[in-house]
N, CA and C atoms as an extended XYZ file, in Angstrom:
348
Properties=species:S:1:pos:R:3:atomname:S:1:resname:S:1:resid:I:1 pbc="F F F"
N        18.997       -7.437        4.982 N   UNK     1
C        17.793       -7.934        4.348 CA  UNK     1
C        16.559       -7.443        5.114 C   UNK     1
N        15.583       -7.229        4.479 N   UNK     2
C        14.334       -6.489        4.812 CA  UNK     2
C        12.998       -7.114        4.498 C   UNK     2
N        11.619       -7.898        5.004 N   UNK     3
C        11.198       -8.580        5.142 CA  UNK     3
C         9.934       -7.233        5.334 C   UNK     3
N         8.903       -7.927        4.556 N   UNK     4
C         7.512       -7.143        4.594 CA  UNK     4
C         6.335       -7.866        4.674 C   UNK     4
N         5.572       -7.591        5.322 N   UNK     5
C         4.625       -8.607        5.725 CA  UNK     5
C         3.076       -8.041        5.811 C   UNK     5
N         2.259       -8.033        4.776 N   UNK     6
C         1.367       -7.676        4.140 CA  UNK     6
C        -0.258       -8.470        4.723 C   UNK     6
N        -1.464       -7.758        4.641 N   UNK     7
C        -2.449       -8.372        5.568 CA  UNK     7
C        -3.588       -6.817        5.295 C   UNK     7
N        -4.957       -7.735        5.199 N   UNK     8
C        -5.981       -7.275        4.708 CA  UNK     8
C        -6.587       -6.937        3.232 C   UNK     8
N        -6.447       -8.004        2.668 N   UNK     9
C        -6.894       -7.905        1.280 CA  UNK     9
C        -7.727       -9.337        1.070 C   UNK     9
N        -8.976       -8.866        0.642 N   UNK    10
C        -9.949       -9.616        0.116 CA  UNK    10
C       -10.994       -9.536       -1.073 C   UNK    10
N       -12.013      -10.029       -0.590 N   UNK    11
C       -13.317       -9.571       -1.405 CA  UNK    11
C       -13.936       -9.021       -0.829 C   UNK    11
N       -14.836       -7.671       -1.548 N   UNK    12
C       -15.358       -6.787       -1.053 CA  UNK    12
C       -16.533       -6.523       -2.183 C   UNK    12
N       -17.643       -5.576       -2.051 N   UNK    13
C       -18.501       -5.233       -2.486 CA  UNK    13
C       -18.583       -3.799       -3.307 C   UNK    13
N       -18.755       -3.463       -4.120 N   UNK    14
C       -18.695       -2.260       -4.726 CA  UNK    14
C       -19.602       -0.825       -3.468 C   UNK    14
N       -18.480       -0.084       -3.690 N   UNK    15
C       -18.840        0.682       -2.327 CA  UNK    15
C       -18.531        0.517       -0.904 C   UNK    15
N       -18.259       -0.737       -0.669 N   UNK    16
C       -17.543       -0.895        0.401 CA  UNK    16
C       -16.294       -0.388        0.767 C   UNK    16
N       -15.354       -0.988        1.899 N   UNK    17
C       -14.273       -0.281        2.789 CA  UNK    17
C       -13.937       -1.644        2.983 C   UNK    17
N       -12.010       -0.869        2.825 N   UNK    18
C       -10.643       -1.738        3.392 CA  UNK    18
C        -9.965       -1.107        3.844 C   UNK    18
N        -8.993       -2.150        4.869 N   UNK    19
C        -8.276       -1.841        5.013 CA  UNK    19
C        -6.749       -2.362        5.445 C   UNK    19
N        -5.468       -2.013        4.605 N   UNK    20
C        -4.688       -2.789        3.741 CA  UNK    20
C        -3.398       -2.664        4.889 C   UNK    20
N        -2.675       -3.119        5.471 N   UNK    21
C        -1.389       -3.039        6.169 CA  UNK    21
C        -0.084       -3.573        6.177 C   UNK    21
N         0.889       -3.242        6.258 N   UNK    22
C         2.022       -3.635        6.076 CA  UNK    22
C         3.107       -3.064        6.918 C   UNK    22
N         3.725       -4.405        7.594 N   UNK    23
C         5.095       -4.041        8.022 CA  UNK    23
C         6.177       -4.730        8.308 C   UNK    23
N         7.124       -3.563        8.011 N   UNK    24
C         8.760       -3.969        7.804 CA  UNK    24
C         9.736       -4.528        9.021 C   UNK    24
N        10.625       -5.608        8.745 N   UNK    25
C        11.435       -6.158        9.660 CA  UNK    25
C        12.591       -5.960        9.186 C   UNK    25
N        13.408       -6.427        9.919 N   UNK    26
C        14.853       -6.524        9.247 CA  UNK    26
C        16.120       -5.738        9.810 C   UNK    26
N        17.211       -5.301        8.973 N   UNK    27
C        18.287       -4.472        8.910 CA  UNK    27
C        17.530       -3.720        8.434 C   UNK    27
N        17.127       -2.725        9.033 N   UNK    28
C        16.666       -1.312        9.165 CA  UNK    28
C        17.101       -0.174        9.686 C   UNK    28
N        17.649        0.605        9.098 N   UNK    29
C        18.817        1.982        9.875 CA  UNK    29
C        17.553        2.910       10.359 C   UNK    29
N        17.023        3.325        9.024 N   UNK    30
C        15.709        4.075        8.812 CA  UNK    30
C        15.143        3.965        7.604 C   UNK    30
N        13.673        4.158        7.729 N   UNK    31
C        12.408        4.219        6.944 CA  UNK    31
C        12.199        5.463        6.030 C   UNK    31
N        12.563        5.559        4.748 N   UNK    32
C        12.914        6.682        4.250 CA  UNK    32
C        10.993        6.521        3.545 C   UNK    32
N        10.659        6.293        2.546 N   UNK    33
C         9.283        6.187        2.041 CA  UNK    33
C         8.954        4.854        2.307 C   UNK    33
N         7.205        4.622        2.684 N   UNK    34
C         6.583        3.537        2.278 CA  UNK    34
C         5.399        4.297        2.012 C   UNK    34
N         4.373        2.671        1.026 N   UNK    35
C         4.011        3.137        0.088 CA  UNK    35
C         3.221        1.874       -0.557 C   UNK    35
N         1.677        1.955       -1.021 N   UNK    36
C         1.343        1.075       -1.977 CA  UNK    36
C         0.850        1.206       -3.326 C   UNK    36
N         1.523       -0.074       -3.922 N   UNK    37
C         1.045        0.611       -5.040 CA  UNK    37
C         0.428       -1.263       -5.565 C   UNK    37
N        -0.456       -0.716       -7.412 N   UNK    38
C        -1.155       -2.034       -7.068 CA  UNK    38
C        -1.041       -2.566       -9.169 C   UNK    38
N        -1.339       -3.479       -9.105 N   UNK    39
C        -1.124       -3.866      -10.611 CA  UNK    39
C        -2.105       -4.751      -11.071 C   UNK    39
N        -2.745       -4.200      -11.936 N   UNK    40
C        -4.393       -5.513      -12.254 CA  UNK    40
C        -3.719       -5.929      -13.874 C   UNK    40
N        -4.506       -7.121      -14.293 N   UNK    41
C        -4.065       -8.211      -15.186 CA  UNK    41
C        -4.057       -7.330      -16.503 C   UNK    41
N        -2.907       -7.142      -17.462 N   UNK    42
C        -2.428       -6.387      -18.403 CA  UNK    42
C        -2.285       -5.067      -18.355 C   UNK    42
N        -2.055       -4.938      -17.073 N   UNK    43
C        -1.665       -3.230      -16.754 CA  UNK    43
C        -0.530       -3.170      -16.284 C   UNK    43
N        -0.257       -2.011      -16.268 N   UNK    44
C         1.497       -1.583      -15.627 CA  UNK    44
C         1.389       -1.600      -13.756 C   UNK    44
N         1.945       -1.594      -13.571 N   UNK    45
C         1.728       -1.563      -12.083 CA  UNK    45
C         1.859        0.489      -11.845 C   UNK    45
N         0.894        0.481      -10.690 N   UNK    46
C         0.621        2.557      -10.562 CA  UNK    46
C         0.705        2.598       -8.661 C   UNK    46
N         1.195        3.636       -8.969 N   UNK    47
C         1.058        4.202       -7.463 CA  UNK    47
C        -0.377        4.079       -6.707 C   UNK    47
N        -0.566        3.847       -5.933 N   UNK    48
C        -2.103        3.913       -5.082 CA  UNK    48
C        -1.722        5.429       -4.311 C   UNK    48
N        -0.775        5.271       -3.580 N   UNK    49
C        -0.547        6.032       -2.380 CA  UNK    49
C         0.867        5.809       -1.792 C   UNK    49
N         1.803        7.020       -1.311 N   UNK    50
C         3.022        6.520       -0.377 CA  UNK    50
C         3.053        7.724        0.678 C   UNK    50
N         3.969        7.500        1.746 N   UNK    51
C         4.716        8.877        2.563 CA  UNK    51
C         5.787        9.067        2.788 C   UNK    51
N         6.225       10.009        3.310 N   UNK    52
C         7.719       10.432        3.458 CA  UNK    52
C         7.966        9.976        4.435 C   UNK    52
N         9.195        9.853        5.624 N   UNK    53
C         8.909        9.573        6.554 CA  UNK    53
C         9.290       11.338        7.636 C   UNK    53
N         8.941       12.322        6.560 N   UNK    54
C         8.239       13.629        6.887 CA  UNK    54
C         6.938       13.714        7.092 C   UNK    54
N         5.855       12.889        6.434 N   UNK    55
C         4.806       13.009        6.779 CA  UNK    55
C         3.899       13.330        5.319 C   UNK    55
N         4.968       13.385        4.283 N   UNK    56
C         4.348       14.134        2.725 CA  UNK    56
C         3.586       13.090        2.106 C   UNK    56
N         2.604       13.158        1.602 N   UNK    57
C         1.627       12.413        0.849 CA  UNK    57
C         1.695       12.089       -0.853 C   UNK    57
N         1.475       11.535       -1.028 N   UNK    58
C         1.230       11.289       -2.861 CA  UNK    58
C         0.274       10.341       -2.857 C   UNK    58
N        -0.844       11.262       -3.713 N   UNK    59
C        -1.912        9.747       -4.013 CA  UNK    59
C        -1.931        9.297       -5.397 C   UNK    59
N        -2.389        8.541       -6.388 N   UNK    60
C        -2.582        8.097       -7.539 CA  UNK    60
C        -4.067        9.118       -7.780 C   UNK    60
N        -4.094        9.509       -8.639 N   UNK    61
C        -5.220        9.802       -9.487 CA  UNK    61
C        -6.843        9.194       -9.686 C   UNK    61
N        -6.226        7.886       -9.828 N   UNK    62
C        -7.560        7.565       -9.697 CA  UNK    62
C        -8.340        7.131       -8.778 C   UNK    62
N        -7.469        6.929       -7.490 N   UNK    63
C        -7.793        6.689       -5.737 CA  UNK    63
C        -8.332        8.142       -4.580 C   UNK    63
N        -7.547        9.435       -5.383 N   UNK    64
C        -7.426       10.271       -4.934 CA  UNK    64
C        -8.876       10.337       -4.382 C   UNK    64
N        -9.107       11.037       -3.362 N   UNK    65
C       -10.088       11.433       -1.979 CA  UNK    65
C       -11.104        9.490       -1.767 C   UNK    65
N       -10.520        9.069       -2.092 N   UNK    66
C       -11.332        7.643       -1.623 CA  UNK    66
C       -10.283        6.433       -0.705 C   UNK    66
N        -9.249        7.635       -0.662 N   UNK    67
C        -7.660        6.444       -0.218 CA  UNK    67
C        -6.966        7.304        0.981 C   UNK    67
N        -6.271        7.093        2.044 N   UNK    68
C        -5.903        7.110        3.127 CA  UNK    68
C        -4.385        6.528        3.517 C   UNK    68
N        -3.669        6.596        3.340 N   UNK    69
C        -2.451        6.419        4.105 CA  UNK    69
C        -2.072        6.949        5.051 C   UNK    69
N        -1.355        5.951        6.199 N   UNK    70
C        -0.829        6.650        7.405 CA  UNK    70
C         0.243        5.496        7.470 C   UNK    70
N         1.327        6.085        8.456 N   UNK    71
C         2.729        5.133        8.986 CA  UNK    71
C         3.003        5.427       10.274 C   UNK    71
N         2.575        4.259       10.881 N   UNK    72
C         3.152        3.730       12.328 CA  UNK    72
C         4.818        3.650       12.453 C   UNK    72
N         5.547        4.358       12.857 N   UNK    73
C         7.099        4.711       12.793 CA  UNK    73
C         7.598        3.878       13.863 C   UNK    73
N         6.743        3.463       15.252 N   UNK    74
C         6.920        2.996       16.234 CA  UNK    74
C         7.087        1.339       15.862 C   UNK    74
N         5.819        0.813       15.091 N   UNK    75
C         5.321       -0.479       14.943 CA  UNK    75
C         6.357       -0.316       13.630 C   UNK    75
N         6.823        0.063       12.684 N   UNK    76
C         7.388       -0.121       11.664 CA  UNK    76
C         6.275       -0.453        9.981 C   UNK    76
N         5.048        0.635       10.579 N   UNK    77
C         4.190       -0.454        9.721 CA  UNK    77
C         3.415        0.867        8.962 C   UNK    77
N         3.053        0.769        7.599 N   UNK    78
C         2.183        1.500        6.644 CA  UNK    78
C         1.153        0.824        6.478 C   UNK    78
N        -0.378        1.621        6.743 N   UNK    79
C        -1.690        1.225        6.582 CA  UNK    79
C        -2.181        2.176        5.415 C   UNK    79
N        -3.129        1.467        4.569 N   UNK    80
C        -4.025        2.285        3.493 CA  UNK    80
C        -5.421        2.093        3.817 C   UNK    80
N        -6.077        2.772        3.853 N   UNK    81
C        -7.678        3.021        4.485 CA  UNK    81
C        -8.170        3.183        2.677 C   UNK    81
N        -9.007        2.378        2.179 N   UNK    82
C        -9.835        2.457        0.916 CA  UNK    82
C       -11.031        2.653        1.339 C   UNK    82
N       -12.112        3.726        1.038 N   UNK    83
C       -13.312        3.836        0.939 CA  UNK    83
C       -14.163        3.886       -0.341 C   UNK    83
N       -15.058        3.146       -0.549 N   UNK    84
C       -15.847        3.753       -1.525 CA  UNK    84
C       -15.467        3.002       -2.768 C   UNK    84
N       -15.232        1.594       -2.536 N   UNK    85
C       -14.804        0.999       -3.555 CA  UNK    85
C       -15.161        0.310       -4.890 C   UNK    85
N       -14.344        0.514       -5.835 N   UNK    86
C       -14.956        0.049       -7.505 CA  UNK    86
C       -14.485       -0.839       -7.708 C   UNK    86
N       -15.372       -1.515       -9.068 N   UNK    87
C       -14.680       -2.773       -9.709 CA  UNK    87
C       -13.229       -3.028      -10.642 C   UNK    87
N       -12.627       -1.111      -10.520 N   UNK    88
C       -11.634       -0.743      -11.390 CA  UNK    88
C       -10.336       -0.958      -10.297 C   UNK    88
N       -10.989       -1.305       -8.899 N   UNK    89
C        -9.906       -1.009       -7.991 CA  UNK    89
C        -9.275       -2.425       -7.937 C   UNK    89
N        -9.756       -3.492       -8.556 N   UNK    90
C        -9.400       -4.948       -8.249 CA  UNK    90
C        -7.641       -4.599       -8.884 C   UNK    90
N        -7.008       -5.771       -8.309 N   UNK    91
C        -5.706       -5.833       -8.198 CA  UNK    91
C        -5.051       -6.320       -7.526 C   UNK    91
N        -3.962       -6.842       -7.756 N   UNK    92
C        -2.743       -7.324       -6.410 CA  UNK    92
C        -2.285       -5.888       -5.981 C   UNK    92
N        -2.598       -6.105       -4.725 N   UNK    93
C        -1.747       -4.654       -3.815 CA  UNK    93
C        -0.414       -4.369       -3.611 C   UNK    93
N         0.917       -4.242       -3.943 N   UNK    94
C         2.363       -4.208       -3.011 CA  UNK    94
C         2.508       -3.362       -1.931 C   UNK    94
N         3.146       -3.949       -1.224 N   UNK    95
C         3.286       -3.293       -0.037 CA  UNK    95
C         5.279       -2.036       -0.428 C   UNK    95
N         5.634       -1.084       -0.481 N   UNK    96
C         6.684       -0.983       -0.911 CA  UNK    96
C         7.398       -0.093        0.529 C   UNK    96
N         8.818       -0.227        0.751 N   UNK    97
C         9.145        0.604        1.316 CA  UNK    97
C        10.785        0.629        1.106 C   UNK    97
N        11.147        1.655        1.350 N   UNK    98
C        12.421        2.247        0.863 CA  UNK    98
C        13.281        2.743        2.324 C   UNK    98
N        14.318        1.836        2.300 N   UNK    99
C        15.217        2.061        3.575 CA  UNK    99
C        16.117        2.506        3.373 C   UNK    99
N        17.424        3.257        4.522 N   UNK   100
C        18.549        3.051        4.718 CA  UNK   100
C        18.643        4.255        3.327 C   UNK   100
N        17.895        4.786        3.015 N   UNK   101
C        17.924        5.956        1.864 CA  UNK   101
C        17.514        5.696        0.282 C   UNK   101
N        18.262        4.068        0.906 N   UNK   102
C        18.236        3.810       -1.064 CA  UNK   102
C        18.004        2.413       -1.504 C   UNK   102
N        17.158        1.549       -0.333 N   UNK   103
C        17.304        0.017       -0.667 CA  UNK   103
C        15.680        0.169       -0.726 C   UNK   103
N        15.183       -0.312       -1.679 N   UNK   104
C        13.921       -0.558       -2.550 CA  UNK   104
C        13.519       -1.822       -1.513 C   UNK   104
N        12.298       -2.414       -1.176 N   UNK   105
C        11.748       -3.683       -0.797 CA  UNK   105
C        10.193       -4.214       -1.188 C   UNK   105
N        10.091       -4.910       -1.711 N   UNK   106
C         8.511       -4.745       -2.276 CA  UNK   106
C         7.559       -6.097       -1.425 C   UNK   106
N         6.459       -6.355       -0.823 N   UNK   107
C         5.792       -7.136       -0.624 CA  UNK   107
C         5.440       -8.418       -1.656 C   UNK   107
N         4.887       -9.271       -1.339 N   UNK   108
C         4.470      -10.401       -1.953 CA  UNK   108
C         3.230      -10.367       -2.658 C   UNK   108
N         2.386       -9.234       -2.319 N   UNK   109
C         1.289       -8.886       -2.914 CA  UNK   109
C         0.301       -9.181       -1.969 C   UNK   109
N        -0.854       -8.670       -1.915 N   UNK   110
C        -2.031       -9.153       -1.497 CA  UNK   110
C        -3.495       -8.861       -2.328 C   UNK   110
N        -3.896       -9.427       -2.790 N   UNK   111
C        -5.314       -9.230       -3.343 CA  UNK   111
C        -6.448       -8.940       -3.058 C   UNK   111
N        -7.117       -7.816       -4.172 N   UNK   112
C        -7.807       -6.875       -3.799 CA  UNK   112
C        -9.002       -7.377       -5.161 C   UNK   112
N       -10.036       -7.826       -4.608 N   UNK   113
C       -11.123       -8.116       -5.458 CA  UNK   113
C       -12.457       -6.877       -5.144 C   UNK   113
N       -12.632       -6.535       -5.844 N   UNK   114
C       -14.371       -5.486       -5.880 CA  UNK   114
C       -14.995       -5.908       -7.092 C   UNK   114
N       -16.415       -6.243       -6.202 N   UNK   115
C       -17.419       -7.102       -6.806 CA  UNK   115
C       -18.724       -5.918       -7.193 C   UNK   115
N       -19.042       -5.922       -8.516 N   UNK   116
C       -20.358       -5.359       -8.738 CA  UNK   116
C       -21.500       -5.569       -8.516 C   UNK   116
């Protein structure tokens, strides 16, 4: 079992900066991807951002050059750096990460408000 523990999500100001963190406990062999992604009220849930634990990037489209991911391998922990933030960005955040090759784990959410 694998345990994620999520921190830095609030209210913020249009144009402002966050910044979102998460990390994994547990039965952990290895850290294959982590990754956030975020879901606002009658939408599908979308990728924000994830990494490999090569170092490979994927951003979402509509975050792209305003979003930041990095993974602490030591601490066990994935951070997202948001700059430059909109009122389109509001949402519950997940924290996601993928172990042991093939075991999925998702966060509890944390909330992400941007105010106009």
């Amino acid at each position: 079992q694998v345990q994620l523990v999520e921190s830095g999500g609030g209210l913020v100001q249009a144009g402002e900066s966050l910044r979102l963190s998460c990390t994994a406990s547990g039965s952990i062999f290895v850290i294959n991807n982590m990754g956030w992604y975020r879901q606002a009220p009658g939408k599908q849930r979308e990728l924000v951002a994830r990494v490999s634990s090569g170092g490979r990037t994927d951003y979402g489209d509509s975050v792209k050059g305003r979003v930041t991911i990095s993974r602490d391998n030591a601490k066990r922990t994935v951070a997202l750096q948001m700059d430059s933030l909109l009122p389109e960005d509001t949402a519950i955040y997940y924290c996601n990460v993928v172990v042991n090759y093939s075991d999925n784990y998702w966060g509890q959410g944390t909330q992400v408000t941007v105010s106009s």
